[in-house]
N, C-alpha and C positions, 0 to 999 in steps of 0.2 A: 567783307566785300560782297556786295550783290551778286548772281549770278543769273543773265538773259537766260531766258528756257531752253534757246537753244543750245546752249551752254551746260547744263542741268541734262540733255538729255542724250548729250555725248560721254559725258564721266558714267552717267548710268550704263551705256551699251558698253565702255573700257572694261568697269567694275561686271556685267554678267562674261566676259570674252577671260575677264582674270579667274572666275569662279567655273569656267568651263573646264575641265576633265582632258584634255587632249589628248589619249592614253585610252586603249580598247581594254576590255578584260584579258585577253589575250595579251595583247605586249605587257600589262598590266605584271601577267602571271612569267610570262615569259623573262621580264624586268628581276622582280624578285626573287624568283628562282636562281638565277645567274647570279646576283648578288652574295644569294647566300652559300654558293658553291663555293664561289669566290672565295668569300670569310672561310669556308671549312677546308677550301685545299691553301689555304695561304698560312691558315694554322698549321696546317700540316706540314709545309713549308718551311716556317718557322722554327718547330719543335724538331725538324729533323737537322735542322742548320744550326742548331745549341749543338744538339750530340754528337753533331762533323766539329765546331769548334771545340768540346769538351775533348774530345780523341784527339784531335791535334797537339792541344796543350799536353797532353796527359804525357807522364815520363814514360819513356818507352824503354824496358829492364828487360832481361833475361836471366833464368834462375843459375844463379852463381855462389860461392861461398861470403862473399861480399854483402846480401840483399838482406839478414836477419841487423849488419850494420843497421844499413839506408834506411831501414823500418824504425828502427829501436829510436834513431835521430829524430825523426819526425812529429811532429805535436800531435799528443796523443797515442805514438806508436799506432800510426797510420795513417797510409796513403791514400786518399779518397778517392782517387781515380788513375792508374795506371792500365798500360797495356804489357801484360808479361807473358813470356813465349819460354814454352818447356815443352818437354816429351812425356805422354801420356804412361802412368804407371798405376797399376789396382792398389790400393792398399789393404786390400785382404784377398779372398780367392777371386777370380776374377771371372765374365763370364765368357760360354761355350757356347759357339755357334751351333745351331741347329742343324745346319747343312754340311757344314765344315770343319771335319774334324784337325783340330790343333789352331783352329782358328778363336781369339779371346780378344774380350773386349769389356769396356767399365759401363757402356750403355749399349741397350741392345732392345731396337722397336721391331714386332712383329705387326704385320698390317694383311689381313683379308679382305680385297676389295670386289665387289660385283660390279660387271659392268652388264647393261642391258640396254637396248633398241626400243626404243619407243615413237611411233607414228606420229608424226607430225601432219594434223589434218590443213593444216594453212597453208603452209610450204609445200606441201605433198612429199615428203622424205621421210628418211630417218634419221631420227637425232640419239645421240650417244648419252646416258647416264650412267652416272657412278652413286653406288649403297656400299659406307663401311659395313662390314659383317663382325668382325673383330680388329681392334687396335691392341696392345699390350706393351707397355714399355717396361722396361728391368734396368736397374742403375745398382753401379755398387761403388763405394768411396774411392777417388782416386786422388792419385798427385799427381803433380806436375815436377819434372825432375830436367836436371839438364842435360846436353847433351853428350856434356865429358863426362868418364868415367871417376875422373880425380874430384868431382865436387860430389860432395854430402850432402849439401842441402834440396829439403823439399817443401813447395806450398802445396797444401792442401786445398783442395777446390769445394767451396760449401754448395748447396743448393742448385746442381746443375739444372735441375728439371726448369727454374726461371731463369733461364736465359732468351734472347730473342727466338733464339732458332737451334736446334738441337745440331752439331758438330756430327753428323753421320755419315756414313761410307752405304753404298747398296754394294750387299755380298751376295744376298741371291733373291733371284727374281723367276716367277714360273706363273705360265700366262696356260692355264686349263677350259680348254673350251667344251662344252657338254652335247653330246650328241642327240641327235630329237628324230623321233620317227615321224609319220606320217600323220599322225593325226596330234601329236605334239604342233609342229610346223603350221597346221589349217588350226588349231585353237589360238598360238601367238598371230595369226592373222587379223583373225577375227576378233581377237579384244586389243591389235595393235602395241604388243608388247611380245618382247622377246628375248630371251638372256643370251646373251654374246660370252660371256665367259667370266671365271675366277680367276683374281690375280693375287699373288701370295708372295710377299717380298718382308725380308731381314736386309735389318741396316742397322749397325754396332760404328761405335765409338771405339776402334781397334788400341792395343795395346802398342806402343812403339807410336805411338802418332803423332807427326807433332802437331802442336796445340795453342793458338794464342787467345787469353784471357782477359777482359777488358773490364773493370768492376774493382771493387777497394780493396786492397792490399792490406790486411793490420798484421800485428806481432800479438798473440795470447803469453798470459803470465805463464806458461808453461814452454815460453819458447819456440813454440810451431809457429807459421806463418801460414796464412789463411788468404785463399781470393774470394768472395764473396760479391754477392751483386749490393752496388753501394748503400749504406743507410742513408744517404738523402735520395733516394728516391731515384736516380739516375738509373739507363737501362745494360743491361748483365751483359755480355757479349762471351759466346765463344765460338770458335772458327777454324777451321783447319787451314792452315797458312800464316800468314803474315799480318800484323794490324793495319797494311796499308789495302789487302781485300776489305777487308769491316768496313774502310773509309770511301772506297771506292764501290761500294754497295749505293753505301748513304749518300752519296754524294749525287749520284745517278738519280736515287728516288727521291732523294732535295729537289732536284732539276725538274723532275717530272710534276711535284707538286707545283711546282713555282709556274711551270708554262702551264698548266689546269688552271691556277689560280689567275691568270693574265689574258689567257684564254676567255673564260668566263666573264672577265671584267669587259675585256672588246666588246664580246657579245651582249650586255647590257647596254652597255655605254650605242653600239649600234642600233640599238630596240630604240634607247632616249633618242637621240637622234634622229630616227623614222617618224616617231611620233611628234617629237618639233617644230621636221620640217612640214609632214603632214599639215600641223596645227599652223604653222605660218604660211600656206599658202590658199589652207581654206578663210583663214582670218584677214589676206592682202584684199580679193574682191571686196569683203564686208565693208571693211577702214577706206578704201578706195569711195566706197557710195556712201559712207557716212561722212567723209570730208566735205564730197559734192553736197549732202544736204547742207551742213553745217556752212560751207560758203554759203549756197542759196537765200538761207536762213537772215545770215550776217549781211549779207547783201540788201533783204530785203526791209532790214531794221534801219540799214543807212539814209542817211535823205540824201537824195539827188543836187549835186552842186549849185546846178540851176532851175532850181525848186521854187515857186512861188515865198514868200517869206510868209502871207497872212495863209495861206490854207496847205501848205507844206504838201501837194498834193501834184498841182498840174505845173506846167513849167513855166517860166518867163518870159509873157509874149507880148511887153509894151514896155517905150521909153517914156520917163515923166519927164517933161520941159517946163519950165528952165532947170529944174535943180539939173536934169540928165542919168536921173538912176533908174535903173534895169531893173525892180526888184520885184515886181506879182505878174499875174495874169490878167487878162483883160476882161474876166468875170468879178474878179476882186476888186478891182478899179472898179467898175462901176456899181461895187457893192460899197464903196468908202461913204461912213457920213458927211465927210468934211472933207475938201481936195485939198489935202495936205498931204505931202511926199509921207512913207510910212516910216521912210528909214532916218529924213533928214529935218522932216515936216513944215519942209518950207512948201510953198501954196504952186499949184499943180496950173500952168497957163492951160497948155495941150498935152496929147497925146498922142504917140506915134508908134504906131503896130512895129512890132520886131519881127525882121526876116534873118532866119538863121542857116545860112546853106551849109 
C-alpha cells in the first residue's frame, strides 16, 4: 500500500519519539542501582526464610536416654537437621577465667579494643573509632548433657568455632582510660586524633549453661552421638536459650530484608514513573502540532467538493442550460473547444453565473 508523504513523515517523527532515551543519567543510575539492591536484599530475604522454614520443620529433642534410639532409626543413623537442648558440660579440663576465680567454661574469647577520637573536619566534631589490639579465643571439647541427673546420655558438639554466632556470656569488662599531659593534649589537637581509652572484656561459654544446638544429629559406629553443623551445607546454630530465640532472630532479620527489598523496588518503580510521565508530557505538545500538520496536510491533498471538474483548482461559478449542470468555472467554460456539457456532453444553449450566498 502506498503511503502520501505526509503520511511517511508522521511514522518517521513516531519511530525518532520511540528511539528517544526518556531517562536522564541520573534516574538512569538511580533506576539500576535500586534494582539491584532489590535483587540482593530480596536474596537475602529468601535465604533467610528457607532457614526460618528449615528450623520450624526440624524435630525439636532434648537429650534423654531415649535419643541414641531415635538416631540408630533414622536413614543413615542421622538426623540432618534437628534443634537439641542440653546443659553445657567439658569433656576434659575445662577452662578458667582470667578474672574469676572458680569461674569455667568450654569457650572462652578475650578481646582488646582501642577506642580513639578522631576530628571530623566536615561536621566539625568528633567522631568515635574502634582498632582490635588483640582477639584470642580458646575452646575445649564439650557435651551437651541433660538436665536430670538419672539420664546418661551425652551428645558431643563438633566444631563449634562454625557456628553462626558464638553462645557467649560477658563476665568481665574494664573500660582504662590514659591520662595525657599538656603537651600530649596540644599534639592530639593538632593532628586531630586522640585516644579515648582501652577496653578489655572476657566472654566464656559457662559450664552449667544451658544450650540449644541446631545442625545434624548422627549416631558414630562407636555409639556416641554427635551435633555437628549439617553436611548439606545448612547453617550451625547455637544459642543460649531455647530454639524459638534462633527463630525469632531470623525471622526479624527475614522481615527486614523483605521491607529493604520492597523498599528499593518502590523507589525504582518511582524514578520509572518520573521519567514517563516526564516523557509523556514533553512528547503531548510535539503529537499535538504534528496532528495539526498532518490534518493541514490531509486537508490540503483533498479536492474541494465544489471544485471546478476540468481544472480541480477554482470553484463552480456557472450553470450550463439546457442540460442544468453545475460543474466548472467560467474560465474553463470559456476555454471548451466544443460547447458541450463536460459532464453529460450534451450541447451548452447558455450560460448563467452562479451566485452562492
Amino acid at each position: 500500500m502506498a503511503l502520501f508523504p505526509s503520511q511517511h513523515t508522521h511514522f518517521a517523527g513516531i519511530a525518532a519519539q520511540a528511539m528517544d532515551i526518556p531517562i536522564t543519567p541520573g534516574e538512569l543510575l538511580c533506576l539500576g542501582s535500586s534494582l539491584a539492591f532489590s535483587g540482593l536484599f530480596y536474596y537475602m530475604y529468601r535465604k533467610k526464610a528457607k532457614v526460618v522454614a528449615r528450623i520450624q520443620e526440624a524435630p525439636k529433642l532434648q537429650v534423654d536416654d531415649d535419643l541414641p534410639a531415635l538416631v540408630s532409626a533414622a536413614e543413615g543413623r542421622c538426623l540432618p537437621y534437628v534443634a537439641l537442648e542440653g546443659i553445657v558440660l567439658p569433656a576434659q579440663a575445662a577452662l578458667t577465667s582470667h578474672y574469676h576465680e572458680g569461674l569455667q567454661g568450654v569457650i572462652q574469647k578475650l578481646l582488646l579494643k582501642e577506642h580513639r577520637l578522631i576530628w571530623n573536619s566536615l561536621a566539625r566534631s568528633w567522631s568515635e573509632s574502634e582498632r582490635v589490639l588483640s582477639e584470642q579465643i580458646y575452646t575445649v571439647p564439650f557435651l551437651l548433657a541433660s538436665p536430670g541427673t538419672e539420664a546418661v546420655t551425652q551428645v558431643s558438639v563438633d566444631s563449634p568455632l562454625q557456628a553462626v554466632c558464638l553462645p557467649l556470656e560477658m563476665v568481665y569488662e574494664r573500660f582504662q582510660q590514659p591520662t595525657h599531659g599538656f603537651r600530649d593534649l596540644l599534639g592530639q589537637y593538632l593532628i586531630g586524633e586522640k585516644p579515648k581509652g582501652i577496653l578489655e572484656t572476657e566472654e566464656m561459654l559457662r559450664v552449667g549453661a544451658g544450650l540449644t544446638g541446631i545442625g545434624e544429629l548422627s549416631l558414630h559406629p562407636d555409639g556416641s552421638l554427635h551435633l555437628q553443623p549439617p553436611a548439606w551445607g545448612g547453617e550451625f546454630f547455637l544459642c543460649l536459650g531455647d530454639w524459638q530465640t534462633v527463630l525469632s532472630e531470623l525471622e526479624s532479620a527475614s522481615g527486614l530484608w523483605k521491607g529493604a527489598a520492597v523498599l528499593c523496588a518502590v523507589a525504582g518503580l518511582a524514578v520509572l514513573l518520573h521519567a514517563l510521565c516526564r516523557a509523556y508530557r514533553r512528547s503531548r505538545p510535539k503529537q499535538q502540532q504534528e496532528d495539526k500538520e498532518l490534518d493541514g496536510e490531509e486537508a490540503g491533498d483533498r479536492e474541494p467538493e465544489d471544485s471546478c471538474v476540468i481544472c480541480l483548482a477554482r470553484p463552480r461559478e456557472c450553470v450550463l442550460l439546457g442540460c442544468g449542470h453545475i460543474c466548472c468555472c467560467f474560465r474553463c467554460f470559456q476555454a471548451l473547444p466544443t460547447r458541450l456539457c463536460p459532464i453529460c456532453r450534451g450541447p451548452i444553449e447558455r450560460v448563467v453565473p452562479l451566485y452562492q450566498a
